[in-house]
C-alpha positions as CSV (number, residue, x, y, z in Angstrom):
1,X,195.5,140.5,60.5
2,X,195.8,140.4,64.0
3,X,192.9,138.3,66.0
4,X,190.6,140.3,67.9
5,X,190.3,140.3,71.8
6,X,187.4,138.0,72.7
7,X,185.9,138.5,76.6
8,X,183.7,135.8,77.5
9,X,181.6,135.9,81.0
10,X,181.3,132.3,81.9
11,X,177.9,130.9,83.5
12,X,177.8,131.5,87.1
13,X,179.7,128.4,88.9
14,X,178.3,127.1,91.8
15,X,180.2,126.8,95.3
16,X,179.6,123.5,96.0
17,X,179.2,123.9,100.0
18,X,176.9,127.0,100.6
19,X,174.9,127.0,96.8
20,X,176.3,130.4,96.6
21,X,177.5,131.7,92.8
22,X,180.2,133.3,91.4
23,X,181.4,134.3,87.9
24,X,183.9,134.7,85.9
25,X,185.7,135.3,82.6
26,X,188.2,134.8,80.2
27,X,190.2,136.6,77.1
28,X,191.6,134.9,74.2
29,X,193.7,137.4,72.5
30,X,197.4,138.1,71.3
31,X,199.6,139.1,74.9
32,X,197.7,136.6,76.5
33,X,197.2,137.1,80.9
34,X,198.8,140.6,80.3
35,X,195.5,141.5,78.8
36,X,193.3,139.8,81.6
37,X,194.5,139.6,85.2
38,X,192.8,136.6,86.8
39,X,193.5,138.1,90.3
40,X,196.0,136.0,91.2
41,X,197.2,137.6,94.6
42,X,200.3,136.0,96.2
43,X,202.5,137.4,98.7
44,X,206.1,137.0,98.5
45,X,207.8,134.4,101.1
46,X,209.8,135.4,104.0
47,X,212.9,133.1,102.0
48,X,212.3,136.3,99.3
49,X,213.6,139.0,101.3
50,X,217.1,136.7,102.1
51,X,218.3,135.5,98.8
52,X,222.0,136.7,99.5
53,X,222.0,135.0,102.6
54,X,220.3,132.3,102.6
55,X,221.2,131.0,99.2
56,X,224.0,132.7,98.0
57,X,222.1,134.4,94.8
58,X,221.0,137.5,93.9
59,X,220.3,140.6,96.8
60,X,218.5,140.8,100.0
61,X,215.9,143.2,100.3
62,X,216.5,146.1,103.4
63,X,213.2,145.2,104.7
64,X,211.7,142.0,106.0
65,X,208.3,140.0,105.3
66,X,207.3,141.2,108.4
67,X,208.0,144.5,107.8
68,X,205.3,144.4,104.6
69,X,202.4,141.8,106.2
70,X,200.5,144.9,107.5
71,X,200.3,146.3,104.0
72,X,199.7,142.7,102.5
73,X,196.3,142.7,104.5
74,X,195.2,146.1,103.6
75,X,195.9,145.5,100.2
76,X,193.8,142.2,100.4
77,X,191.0,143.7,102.0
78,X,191.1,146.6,99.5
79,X,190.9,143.4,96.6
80,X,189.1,141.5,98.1
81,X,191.2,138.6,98.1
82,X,189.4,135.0,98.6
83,X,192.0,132.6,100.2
84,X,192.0,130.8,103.8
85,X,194.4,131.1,105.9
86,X,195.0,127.8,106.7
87,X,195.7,126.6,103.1
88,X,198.5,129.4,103.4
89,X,200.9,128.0,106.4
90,X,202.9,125.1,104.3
91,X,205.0,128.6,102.7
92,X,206.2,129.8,106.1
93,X,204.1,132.5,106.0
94,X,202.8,134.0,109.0
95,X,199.4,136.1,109.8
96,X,198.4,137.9,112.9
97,X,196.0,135.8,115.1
98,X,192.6,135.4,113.9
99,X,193.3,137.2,110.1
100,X,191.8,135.3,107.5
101,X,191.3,136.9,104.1
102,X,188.1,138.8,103.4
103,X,186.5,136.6,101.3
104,X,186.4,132.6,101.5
105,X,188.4,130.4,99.1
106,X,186.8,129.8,96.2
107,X,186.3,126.0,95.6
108,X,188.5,123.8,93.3
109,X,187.5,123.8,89.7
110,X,186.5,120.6,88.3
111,X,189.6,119.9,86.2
112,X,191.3,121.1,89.7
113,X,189.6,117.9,91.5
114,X,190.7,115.4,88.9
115,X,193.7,116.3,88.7
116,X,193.9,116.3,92.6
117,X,192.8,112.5,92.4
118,X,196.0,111.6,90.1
119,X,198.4,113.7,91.6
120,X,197.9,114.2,95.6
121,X,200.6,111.6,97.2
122,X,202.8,111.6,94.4
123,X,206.0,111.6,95.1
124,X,208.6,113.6,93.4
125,X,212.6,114.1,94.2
126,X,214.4,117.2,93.4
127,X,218.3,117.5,94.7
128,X,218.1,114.4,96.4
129,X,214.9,115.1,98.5
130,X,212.0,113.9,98.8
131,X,208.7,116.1,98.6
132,X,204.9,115.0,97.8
133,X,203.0,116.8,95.7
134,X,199.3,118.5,96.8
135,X,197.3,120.4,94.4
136,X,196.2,123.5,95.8
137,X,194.5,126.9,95.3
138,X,195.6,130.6,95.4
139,X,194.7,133.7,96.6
140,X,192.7,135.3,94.2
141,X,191.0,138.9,93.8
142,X,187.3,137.2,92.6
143,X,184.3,136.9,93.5
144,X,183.4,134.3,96.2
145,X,181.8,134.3,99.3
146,X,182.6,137.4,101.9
147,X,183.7,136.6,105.5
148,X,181.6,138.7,108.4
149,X,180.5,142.6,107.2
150,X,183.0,142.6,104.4
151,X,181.4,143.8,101.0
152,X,182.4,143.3,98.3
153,X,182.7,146.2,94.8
154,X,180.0,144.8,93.0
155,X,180.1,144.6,89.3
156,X,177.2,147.0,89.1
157,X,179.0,149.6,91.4
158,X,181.5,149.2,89.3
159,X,179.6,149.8,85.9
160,X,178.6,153.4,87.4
161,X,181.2,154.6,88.5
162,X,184.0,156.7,87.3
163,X,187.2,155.3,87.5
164,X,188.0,158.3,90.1
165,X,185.1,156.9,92.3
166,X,186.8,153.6,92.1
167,X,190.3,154.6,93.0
168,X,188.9,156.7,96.0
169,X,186.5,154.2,97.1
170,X,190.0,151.7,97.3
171,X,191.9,154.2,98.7
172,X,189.4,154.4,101.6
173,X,189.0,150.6,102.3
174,X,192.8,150.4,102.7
175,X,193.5,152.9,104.8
């Protein structure tokens, strides 16, 4: 008998800095994350784009990084992606001066912190070279806290609206 999908909508966590909230949920169901996107919003490296040339392996892309950061933005402002810039720069990856993402990065978890407090320093070698290790967030499509006049879809607004509302309201924000 196959288990059913469950969707819980945990309490409202609290942003440790500013006392602002923001939820969030979870499924528990057979396919596991490909039922429930958590958001998780990364853009590909610039090394990506070179894997032919740089390493010998696989194809390089006809177009650049830098050819798709424009369309990375929209498409995080369209999300509304909560990241900061500066927690992005130790990938290489580079942002017009004075971008930041449209909402603020949401704040380490709990198990996040402790697990910060064990691991942060630690040293670990891989082909002969040394690298420390740093726990760290990622861009995420969630709720958090908006930077300047950006507004976020609300879960209301997005209870009432048709699914052709939403896709046109996207479509506008991004273009």
């Amino acid at each position: 008998m196959p288990m059913p999908a469950v969707v819980r909508a945990l309490p409202a966590a609290e942003d440790q800095i500013s006392g602002a909230t923001y939820g969030s949920t979870y499924t528990r169901s057979h396919g596991g994350s490909t039922l429930h996107w958590l958001g998780v919003s990364l853009r590909m490296l610039p090394e990506d784009f070179a894997l032919r040339s740089r390493y010998g392996i696989g194809r390089d892309w006809p177009l650049r990084y830098e050819d798709l950061e424009p369309y990375y933005r929209k498409a995080e402002y369209g999300l509304g992606v909560s990241a900061n810039v500066a927690d992005r720069h130790y990938y290489d990856l580079s942002f017009p001066e004075g971008y930041d993402y449209p909402m603020q990065r949401a704040p380490l978890s709990y198990s996040d912190k402790k697990l910060a407090a064990r691991v942060d320093g630690m040293e670990v070698t891989l082909e002969g070279e040394p690298y420390a290790l740093k726990v760290r967030s990622y861009p995420a499509a969630r709720n958090s806290i908006p930077r300047g006049a950006y507004a976020p879809l609300t879960l209301s607004a997005l209870t009432i609206r048709t699914a052709e509302h939403m896709i046109a309201e996207l479509k506008e924000r991004i273009q």
